[in-house]
C-alpha positions in Angstrom: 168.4 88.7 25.7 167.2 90.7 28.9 169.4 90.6 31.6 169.5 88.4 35.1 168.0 90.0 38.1 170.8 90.8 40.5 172.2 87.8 41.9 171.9 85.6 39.3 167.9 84.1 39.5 166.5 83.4 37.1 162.7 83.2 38.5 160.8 85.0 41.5 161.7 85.2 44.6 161.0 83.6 47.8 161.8 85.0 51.5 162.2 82.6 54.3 158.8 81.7 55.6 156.7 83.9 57.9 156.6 82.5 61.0 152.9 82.1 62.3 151.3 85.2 64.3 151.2 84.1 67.9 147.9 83.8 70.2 147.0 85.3 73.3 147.5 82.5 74.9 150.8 82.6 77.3 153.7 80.3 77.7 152.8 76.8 78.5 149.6 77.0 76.3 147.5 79.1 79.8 145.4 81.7 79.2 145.9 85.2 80.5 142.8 85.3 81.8 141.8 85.4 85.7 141.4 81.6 85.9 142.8 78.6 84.7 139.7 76.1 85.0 135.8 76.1 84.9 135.8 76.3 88.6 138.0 78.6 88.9 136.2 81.1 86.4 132.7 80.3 88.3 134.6 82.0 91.6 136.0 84.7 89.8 132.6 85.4 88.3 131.0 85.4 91.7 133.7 87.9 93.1 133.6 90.2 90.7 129.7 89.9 91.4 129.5 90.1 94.9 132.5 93.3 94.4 129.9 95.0 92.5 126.8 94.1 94.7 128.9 95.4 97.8 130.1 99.1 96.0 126.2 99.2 95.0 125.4 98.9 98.6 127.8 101.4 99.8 126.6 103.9 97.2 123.0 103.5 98.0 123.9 103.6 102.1 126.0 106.3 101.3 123.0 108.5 98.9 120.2 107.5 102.0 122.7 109.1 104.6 122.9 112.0 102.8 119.3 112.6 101.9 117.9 112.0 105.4 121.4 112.9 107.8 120.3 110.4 110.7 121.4 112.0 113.8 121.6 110.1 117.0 118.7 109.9 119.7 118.8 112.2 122.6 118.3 110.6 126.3 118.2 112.5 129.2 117.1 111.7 133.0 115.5 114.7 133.7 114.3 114.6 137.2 114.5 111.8 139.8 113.1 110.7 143.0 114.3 108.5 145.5 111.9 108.5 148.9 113.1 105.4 149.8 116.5 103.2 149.8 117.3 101.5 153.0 119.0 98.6 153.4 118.2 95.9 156.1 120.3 93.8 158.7 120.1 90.9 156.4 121.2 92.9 153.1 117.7 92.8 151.8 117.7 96.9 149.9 114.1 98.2 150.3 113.4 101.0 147.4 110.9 103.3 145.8 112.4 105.5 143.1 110.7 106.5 140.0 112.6 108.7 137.0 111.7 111.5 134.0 113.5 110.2 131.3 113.3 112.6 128.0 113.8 111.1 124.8 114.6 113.2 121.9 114.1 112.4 118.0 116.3 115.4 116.2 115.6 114.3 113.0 113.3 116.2 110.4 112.9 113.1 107.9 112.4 110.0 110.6 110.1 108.9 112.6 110.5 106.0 115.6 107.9 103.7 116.6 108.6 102.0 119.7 107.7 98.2 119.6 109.1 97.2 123.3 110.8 99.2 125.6 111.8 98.5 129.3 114.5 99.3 132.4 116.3 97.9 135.1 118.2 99.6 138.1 121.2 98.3 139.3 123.0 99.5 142.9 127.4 98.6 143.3 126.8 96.2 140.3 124.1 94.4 141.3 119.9 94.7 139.4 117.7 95.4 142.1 115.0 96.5 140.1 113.0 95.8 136.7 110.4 97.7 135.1 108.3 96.5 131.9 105.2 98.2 132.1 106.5 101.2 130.3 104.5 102.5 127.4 104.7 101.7 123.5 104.6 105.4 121.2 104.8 106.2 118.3 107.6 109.4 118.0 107.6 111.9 115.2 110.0 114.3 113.7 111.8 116.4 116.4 109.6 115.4 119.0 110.9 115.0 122.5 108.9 111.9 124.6 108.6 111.4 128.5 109.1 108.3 130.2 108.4 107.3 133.8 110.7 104.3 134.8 109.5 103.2 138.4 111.2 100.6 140.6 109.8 99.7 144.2 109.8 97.0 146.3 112.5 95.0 148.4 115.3 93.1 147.0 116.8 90.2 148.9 120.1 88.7 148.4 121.6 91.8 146.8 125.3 90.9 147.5 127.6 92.8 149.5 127.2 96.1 149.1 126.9 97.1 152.4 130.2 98.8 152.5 129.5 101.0 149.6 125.9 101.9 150.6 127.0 103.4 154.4 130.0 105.2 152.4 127.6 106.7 149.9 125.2 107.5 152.7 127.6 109.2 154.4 128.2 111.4 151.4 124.6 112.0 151.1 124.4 110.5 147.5 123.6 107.2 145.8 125.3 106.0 142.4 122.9 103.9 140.4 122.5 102.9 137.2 119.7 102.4 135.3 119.5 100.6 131.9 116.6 100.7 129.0 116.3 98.5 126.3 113.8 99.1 122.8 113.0 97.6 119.9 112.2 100.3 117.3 111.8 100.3 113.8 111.9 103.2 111.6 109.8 105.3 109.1 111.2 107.1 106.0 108.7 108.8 104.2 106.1 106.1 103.7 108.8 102.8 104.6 109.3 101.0 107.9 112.7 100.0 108.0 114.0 97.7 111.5 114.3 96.2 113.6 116.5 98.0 115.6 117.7 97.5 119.5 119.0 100.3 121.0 120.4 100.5 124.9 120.1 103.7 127.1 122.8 103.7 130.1 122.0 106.6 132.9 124.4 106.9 135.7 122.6 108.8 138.2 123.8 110.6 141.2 120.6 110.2 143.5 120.2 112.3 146.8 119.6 110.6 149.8 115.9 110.4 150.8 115.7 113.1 153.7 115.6 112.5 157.5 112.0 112.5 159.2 111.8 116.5 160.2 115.3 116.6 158.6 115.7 119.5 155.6 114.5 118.7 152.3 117.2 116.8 149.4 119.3 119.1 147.4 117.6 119.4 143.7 118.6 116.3 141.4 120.8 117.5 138.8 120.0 116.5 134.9 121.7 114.1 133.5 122.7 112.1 129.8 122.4 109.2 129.2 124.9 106.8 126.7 123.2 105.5 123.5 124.5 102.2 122.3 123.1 100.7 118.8 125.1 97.3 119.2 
């Protein structure tokens, strides 16, 4: 008669039971997942959407900036002349002065077409001045376009600047500053991109107009002007 098996069975043997594999799920029956709820999967979508649309954006900004190197516009007052700037008894400022502004594109790949574009001089603060006849062009690569503000005419009720307009004609010089606004859109290639509204700030340092039979006004002296795209 065969022998037992070791420890005395006499038939097969069974283990304890296996206990059953567990899930992915984590304690308290939650998934591990980003959300717990319908809604809260629909938001998690749309972030991890509108993450992916922004990173897109930024690589495709990123590629157009490299291809065509936008550099910024160039704005320079070249040449300015004041014949007349007086001020009256009753603070009314009478003045003719008309400007050579220079524009410079400096880019090789973009053009500029300029849809409106206008100035306005202002004297210790205060406009005295408007001019929105100035033309509409159409600027190509590295081109370079002149402009010809003109203000003239009499302002009333200027403000009190009286104090600063006999100390600055005293010096022989007159701070103004003149502002230009556009609205330009862009060409790439064969797309129009815009619209875009940049400001041009000049402070210029205007000569006195000369005394009748006095010498002539020392040369104006070129200046640059700030470009601001907000």
């Amino acid at each position: 008669m065969a022998g037992k098996p070791d420890g005395g069975l006499t038939g097969a043997y069974y283990g304890p039971a296996i206990p059953p594999s567990r899930t992915n799920r984590s304690i308290g029956g939650r998934s591990s997942g980003c959300c717990c709820n319908p809604f809260g999967c629909l938001l998690c979508t749309l972030f991890k959407i509108l993450a992916s649309l922004i990173i897109t954006l930024g690589v495709i900004v990123l590629i157009l900036w490299l291809v065509f190197r936008p550099n910024e516009l160039k704005v320079y007052v070249d040449d300015a002349a004041l014949t007349t700037f007086n001020l009256t008894d009753s603070s009314a400022l009478r003045y003719n002065l008309t400007l050579a502004v220079s524009i410079r594109n400096p880019n090789s790949r973009i053009s500029i077409y300029y849809d409106r574009f206008e100035a306005q001089a202002l004297y210790d603060g205060n406009r005295f001045g408007f001019d929105g006849s100035l033309p509409l062009f159409f600027q190509g690569h590295k081109n370079t376009t002149v402009v010809n503000p003109r203000f003239a005419g009499q302002a009333v009720a200027l403000g009190a600047v009286a104090g600063t307009f006999e100390r600055e004609k005293g010096e022989g010089s007159f701070n103004v500053e003149v502002k230009m606004e556009a609205s330009i859109r862009l060409k790439v290639k064969f797309v129009k991109v815009g619209h875009f509204k940049p400001k041009f700030d000049c402070k210029v340092k205007l000569p006195a107009p000369p005394a009748k039979g006095g010498p002539p006004a020392p040369a104006f002296e070129r200046t640059r002007c700030d470009v601001d795209w907000i």
